[in-house]
N, C-alpha and C positions, 0 to 999 in steps of 0.2 A: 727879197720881196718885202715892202714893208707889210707890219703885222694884219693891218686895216683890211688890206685887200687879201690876207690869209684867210680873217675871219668871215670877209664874203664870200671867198670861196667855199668854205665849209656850211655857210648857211646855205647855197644855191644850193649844194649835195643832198643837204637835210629836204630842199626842198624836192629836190630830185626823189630822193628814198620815200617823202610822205604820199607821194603818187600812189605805190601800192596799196598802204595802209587805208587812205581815202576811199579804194577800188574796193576795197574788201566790208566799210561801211558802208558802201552803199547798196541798196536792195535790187537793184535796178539790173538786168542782164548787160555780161560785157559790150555788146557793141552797142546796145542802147546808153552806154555809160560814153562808148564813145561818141555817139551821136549827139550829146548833151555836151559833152564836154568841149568840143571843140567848136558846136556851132557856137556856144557862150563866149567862147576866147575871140572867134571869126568876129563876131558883133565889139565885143573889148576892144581887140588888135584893132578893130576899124576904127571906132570911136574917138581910141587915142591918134590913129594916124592923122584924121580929119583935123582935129582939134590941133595938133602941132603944123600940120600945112593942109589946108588946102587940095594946093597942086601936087601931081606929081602923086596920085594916090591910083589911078587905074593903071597899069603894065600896056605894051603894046601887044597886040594879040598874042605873039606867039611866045613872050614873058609869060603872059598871063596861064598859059595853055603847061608851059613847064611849071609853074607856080601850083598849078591844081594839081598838075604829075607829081607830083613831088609831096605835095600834100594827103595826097588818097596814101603815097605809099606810107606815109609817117601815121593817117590813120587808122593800115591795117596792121600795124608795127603796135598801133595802144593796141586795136581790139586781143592781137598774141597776148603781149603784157599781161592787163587784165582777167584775161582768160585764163595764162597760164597759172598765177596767184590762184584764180578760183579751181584750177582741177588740181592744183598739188597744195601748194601755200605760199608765202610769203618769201621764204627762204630758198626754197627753189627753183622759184620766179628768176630773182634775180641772182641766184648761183646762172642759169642759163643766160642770162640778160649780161650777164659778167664776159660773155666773148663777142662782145659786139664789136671791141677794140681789135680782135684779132681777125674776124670775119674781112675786117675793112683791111686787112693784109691781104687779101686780095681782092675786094671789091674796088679797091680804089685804082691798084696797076691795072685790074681790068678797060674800068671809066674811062681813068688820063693815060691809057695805053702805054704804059712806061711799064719796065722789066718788074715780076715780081722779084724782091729780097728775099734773102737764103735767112735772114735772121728772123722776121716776122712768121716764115714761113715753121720753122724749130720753133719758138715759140706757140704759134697754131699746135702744134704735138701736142706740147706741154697741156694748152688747154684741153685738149681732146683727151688725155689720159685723164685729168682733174673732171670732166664731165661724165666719163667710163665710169669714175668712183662715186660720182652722186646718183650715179643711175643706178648702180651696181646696190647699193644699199638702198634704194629708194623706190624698188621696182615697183610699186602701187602707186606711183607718181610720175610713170614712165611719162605717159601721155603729156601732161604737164610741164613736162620739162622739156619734151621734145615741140610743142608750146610754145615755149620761152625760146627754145634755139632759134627756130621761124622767127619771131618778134629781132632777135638780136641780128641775125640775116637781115630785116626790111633796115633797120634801122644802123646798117652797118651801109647802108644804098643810097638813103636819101640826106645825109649829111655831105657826099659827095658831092654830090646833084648840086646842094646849096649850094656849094663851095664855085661850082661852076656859073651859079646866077650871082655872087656877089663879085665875082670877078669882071661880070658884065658877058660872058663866053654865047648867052644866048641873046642874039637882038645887039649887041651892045647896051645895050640900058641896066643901067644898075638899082635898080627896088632899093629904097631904105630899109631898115631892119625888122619896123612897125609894119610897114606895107606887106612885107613878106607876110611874115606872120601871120597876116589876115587875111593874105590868101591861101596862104597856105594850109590854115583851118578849114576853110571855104570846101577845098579841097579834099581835107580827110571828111568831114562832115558827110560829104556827096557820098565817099566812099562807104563809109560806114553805115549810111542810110540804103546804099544802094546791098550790101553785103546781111543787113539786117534781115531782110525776110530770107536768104539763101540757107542762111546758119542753123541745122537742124537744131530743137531743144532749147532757142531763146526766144519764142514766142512773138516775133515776128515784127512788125511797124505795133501793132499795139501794145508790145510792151517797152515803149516809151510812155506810156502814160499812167502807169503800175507804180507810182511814187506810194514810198513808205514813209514815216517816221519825219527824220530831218536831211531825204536826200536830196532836198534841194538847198541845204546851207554847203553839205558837203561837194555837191557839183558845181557851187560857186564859185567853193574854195579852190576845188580840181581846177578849173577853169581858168579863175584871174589870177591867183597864186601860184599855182605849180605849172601854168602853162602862159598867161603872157605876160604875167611878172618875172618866173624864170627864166623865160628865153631872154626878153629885155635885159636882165640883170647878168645874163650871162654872153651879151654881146660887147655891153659896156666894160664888163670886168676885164674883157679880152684888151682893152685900147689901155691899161696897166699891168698887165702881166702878161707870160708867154704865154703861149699855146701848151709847151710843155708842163707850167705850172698848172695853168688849168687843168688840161686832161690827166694829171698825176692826182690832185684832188676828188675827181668825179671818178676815177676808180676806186677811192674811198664807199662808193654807193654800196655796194655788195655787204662790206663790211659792216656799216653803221645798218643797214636793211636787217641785216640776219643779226645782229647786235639786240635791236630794236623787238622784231619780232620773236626772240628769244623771252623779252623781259615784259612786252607788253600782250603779247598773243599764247604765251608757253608755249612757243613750238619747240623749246628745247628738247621737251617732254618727247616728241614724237619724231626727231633727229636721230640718226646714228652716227657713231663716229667717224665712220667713213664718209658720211655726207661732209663732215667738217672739216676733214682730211682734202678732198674732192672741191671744195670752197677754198678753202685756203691757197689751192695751187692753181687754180683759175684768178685768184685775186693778185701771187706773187708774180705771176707770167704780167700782169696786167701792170703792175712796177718798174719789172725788169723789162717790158718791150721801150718806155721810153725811155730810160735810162742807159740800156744797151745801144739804141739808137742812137743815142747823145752821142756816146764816147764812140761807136761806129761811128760817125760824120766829123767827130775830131779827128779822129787816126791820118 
């Protein structure tokens, strides 16, 4: 792979891992984070889609109808996220956020009704005993983590889901990349606004208006940076390198996150070593499933 497209790989991760960091700047409660965050991108994602065409920007009904389906679930996938960072920390977040790769070992034979595999499925162990360990030493962050599993669940769901509208499977009609995007914000936004006053302890539709300090430089950045510059950046990257290469990369998140939040937040300070034990083998499963794959489909 040449080097170029290594180094955007590794920058989309960074941009991937800054999501939590940005969550945790911000004052603002989690779903109200997501309700900012996504209607911002929904307005972006459109903006750009208009400005490059025109036509070919509204879905047919029932595009449209899976488009928002798909969207709420990826909404209530940030509100987890988010949430989960704020009931445990950073490094727990995405220790749990770390099996969304295995989750989709059976979300997906479910979806496209094909056999589930015996290897994703040993692997799923793998993570489950690496998850036991961060629990096991982290019991004050139980909640939080279990959190973060829910989050990595939605969001082991609706990458499927895409997969079946860029294929054209619903309507035949195929949405460009930008178009999704913008409905698909559209979509989590509803969600999130509709989930916002349900949520005991976040203060309900008026606390979207509770801005502090600078969180509105920081919900820009959430927005056009980590959410429709990323996804753009990581549709394009795909039309030069695998799919394998990719998702070997973005399993890097875990790592550079708990890296990150070690050196910038000290949570090293308040880690045990079995959480790092418990991290580490959620992170090798997350290597070894597509690389085991690989040579499984050579054999």
């Amino acid at each position: 792979m040449p080097w170029i497209h290594t180094l955007r790989l590794h920058f989309l991760v960074l941009l991937f891992t800054a999501t939590a960091f940005l969550g945790q700047l911000i004052s603002l409660p989690a779903p109200a984070v997501v309700v900012w965050r996504t209607g911002l991108a929904a307005l972006g994602a459109g903006a750009l889609a208009l400005v490059a065409s025109r036509d070919d920007t509204v879905p047919p009904p029932r595009v449209a109808a899976a488009l928002l389906g798909v969207g709420a679930i990826a909404g209530l996938h940030w509100i987890c996220f988010f949430g989960a960072a704020r009931l445990a920390n950073v490094s727990v977040c995405l220790a749990g956020m770390a099996t969304t790769s295995l989750f989709t070992a059976f979300t997906e034979p479910l979806i496209e009704r094909r056999p589930v595999r015996r290897l994703e499925v040993a692997l799923g162990c793998v993570v489950a005993a690496g998850v036991l360990l961060v629990a096991g030493f982290e019991r004050g962050r139980l909640v939080g983590l279990g959190v973060a599993l829910l989050g990595a669940l939605l969001a082991a769901i609706f990458p499927v889901l895409n997969r079946r509208l860029v294929r054209g499977d619903e309507g035949g009609w195929r949405p460009r990349p930008m178009v999704m995007v913008a409905w698909e914000m559209a979509g989590a936004c509803l969600a999130a606004l509709v989930a916002l006053p349900l949520l005991p302890g976040q203060g309900g539709l008026p606390s979207l208006l509770v801005w502090q300090g600078r969180d509105w430089l920081w919900l820009l950045v959430l927005a056009w940076a980590c959410t429709v510059w990323a996804y753009a950046l990581h549709i394009d990257i795909l039309r030069h390198v695998t799919a394998f290469a990719s998702n070997l990369a973005v399993n890097l998140e875990p790592v550079y996150g708990i890296l990150a939040a070690a050196f910038l937040l000290g949570e090293h300070r308040d880690l045990h070593p079995g959480f790092y034990l418990g991290a580490a083998t959620i992170v090798a499963a997350n290597f070894l499933h597509p690389l085991l794959a690989r040579g499984a489909a050579g054999d």
